[in-house]
C-alpha positions as a Markdown table, in Angstrom:
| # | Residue | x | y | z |
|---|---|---|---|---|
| 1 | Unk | 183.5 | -11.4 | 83.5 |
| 2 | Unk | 184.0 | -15.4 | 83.9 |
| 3 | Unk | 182.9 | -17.7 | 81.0 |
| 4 | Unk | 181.8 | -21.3 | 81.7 |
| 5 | Unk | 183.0 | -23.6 | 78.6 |
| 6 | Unk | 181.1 | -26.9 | 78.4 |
| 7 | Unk | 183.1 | -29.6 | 76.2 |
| 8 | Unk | 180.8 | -31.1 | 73.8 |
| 9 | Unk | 181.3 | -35.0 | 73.4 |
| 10 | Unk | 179.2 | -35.5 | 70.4 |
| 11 | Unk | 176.3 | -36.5 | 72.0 |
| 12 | Unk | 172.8 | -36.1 | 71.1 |
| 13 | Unk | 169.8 | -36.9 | 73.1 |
| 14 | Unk | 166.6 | -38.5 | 70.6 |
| 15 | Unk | 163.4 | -38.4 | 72.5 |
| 16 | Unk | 162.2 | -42.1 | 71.8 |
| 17 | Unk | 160.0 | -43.3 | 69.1 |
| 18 | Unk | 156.4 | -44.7 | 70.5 |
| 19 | Unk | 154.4 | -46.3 | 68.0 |
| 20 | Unk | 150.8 | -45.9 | 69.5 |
| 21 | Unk | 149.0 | -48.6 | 70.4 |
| 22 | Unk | 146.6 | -50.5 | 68.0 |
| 23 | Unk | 143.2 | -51.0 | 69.7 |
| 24 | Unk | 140.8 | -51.7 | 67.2 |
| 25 | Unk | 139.7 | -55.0 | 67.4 |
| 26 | Unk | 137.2 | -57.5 | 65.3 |
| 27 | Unk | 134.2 | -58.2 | 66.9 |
| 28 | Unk | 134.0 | -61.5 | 69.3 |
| 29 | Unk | 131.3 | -62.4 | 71.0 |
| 30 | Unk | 132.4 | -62.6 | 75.4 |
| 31 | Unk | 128.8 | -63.9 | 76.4 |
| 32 | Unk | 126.7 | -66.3 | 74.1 |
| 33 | Unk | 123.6 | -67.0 | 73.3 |
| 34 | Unk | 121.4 | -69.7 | 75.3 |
| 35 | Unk | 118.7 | -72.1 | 74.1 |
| 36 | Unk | 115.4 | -70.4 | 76.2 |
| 37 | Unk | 111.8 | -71.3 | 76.8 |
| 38 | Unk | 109.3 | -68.8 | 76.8 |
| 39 | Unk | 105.6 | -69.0 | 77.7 |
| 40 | Unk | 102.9 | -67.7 | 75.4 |
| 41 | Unk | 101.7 | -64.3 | 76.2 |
| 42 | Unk | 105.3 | -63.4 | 78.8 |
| 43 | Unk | 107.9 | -61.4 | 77.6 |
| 44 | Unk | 111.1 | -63.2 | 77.0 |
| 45 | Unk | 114.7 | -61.8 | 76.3 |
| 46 | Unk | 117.5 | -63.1 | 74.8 |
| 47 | Unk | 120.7 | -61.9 | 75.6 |
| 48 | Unk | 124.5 | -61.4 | 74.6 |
| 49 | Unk | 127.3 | -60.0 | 75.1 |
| 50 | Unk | 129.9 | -58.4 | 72.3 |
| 51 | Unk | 132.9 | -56.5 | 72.2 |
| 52 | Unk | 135.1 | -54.8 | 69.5 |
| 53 | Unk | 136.7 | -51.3 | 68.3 |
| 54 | Unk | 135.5 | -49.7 | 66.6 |
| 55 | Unk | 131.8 | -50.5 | 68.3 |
| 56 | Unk | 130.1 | -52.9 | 66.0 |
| 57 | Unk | 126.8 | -52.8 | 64.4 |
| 58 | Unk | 123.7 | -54.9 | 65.8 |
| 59 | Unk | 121.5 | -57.5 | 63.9 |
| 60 | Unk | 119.0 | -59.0 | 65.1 |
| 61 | Unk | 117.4 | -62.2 | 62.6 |
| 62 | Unk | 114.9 | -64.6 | 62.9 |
| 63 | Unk | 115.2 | -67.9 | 61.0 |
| 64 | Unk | 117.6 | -65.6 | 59.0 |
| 65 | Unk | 115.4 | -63.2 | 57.8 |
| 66 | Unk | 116.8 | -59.4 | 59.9 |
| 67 | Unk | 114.2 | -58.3 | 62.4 |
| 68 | Unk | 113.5 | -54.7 | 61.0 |
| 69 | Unk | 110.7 | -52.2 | 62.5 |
| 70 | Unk | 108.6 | -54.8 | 64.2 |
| 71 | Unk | 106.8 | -53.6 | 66.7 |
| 72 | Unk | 106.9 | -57.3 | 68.4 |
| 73 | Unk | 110.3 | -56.8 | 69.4 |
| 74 | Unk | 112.5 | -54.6 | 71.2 |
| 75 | Unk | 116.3 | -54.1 | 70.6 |
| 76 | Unk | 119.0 | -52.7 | 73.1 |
| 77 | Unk | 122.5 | -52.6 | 73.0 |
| 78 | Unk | 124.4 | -50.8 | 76.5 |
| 79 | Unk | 128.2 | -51.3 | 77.0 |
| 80 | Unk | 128.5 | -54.5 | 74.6 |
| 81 | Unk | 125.2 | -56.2 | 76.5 |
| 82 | Unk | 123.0 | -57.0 | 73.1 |
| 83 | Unk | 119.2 | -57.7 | 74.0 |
| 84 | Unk | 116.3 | -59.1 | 72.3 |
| 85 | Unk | 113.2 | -58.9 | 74.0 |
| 86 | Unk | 110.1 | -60.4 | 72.8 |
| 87 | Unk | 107.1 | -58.8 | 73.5 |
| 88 | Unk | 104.5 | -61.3 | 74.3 |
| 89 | Unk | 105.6 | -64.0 | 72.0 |
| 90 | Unk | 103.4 | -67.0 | 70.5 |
| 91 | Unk | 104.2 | -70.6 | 69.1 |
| 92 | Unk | 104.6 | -68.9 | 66.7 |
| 93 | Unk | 107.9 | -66.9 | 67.4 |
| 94 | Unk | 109.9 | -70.0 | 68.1 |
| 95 | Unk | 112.9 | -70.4 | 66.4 |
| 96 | Unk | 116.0 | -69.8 | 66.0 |
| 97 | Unk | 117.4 | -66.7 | 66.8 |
| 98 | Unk | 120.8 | -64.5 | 65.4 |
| 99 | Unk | 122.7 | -61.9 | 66.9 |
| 100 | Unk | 125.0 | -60.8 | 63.7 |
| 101 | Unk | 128.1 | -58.2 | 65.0 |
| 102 | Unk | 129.8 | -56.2 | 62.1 |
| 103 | Unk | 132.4 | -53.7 | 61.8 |
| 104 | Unk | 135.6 | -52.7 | 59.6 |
| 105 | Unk | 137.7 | -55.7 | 60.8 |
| 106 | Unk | 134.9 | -58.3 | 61.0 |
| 107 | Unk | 131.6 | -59.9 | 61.2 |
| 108 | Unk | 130.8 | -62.7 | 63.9 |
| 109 | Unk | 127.6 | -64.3 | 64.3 |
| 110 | Unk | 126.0 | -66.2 | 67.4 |
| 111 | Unk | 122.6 | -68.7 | 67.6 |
| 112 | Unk | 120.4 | -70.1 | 69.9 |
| 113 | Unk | 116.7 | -71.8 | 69.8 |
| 114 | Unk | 113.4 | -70.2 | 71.3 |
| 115 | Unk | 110.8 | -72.5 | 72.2 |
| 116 | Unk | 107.1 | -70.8 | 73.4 |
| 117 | Unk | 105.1 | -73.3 | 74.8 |
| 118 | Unk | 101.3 | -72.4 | 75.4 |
| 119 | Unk | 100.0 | -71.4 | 78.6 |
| 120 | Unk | 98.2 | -74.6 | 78.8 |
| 121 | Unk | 101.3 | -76.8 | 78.7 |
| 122 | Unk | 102.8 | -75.1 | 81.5 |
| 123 | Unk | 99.5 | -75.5 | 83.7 |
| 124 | Unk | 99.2 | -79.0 | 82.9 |
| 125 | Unk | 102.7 | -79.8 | 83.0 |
| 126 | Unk | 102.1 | -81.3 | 79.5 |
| 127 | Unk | 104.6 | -80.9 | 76.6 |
């Protein structure tokens, strides 16, 4: 029977060290806000976009008060686009508008202005 001797140079092979990769992220804002004009009685939409990891949490606020359970507005969030929409809004929903973005590393805010003018200033071009 034949024996194979292999010399042994002292040699060992490590499989490398990886650190895995940090992804989580505090959240930033990729798309702002912009001023709008809306008309009484039309629905208008404010929108945003946001990114971070882990996903952040949405807030809506007008004149910073949070917009919670009112049936006057609507609220949706899909891939990092944040939407307001205003359902049918009057004078009297002018103002300004928040988007507020939270998670474990961070919160970041963003503004802008709503303006409703009346019906009647955009027939008569008044205003």
């Amino acid at each position: 029977m034949k024996t194979t001797h292999f010399l042994n140079y002292g040699k060992v092979y490590k499989n490398p060290v990886y650190e895995d990769f940090d992804f989580t992220e505090a959240p930033m804002f990729t798309q702002p806000l912009v001023n709008t004009y809306a008309i009484a009685g039309y629905n208008a939409t404010l929108n945003c976009s946001v990114r971070g990891n882990p996903k952040p949490k949405i807030t809506w606020m007008k004149n910073k008060v949070a917009i919670v359970d009112d049936p006057r507005y609507r609220m949706f969030s899909n891939q990092g686009v944040c939407t307001l929409e205003i359902r049918k809004p009057s004078p009297y929903d002018g103002g300004t508008y928040c988007c507020k973005a939270v998670n474990d590393l961070g919160t970041v805010e963003i503004e802008c202005k709503l303006e409703v003018k009346g019906m009647a200033s955009k027939i008569l071009g008044v205003g």
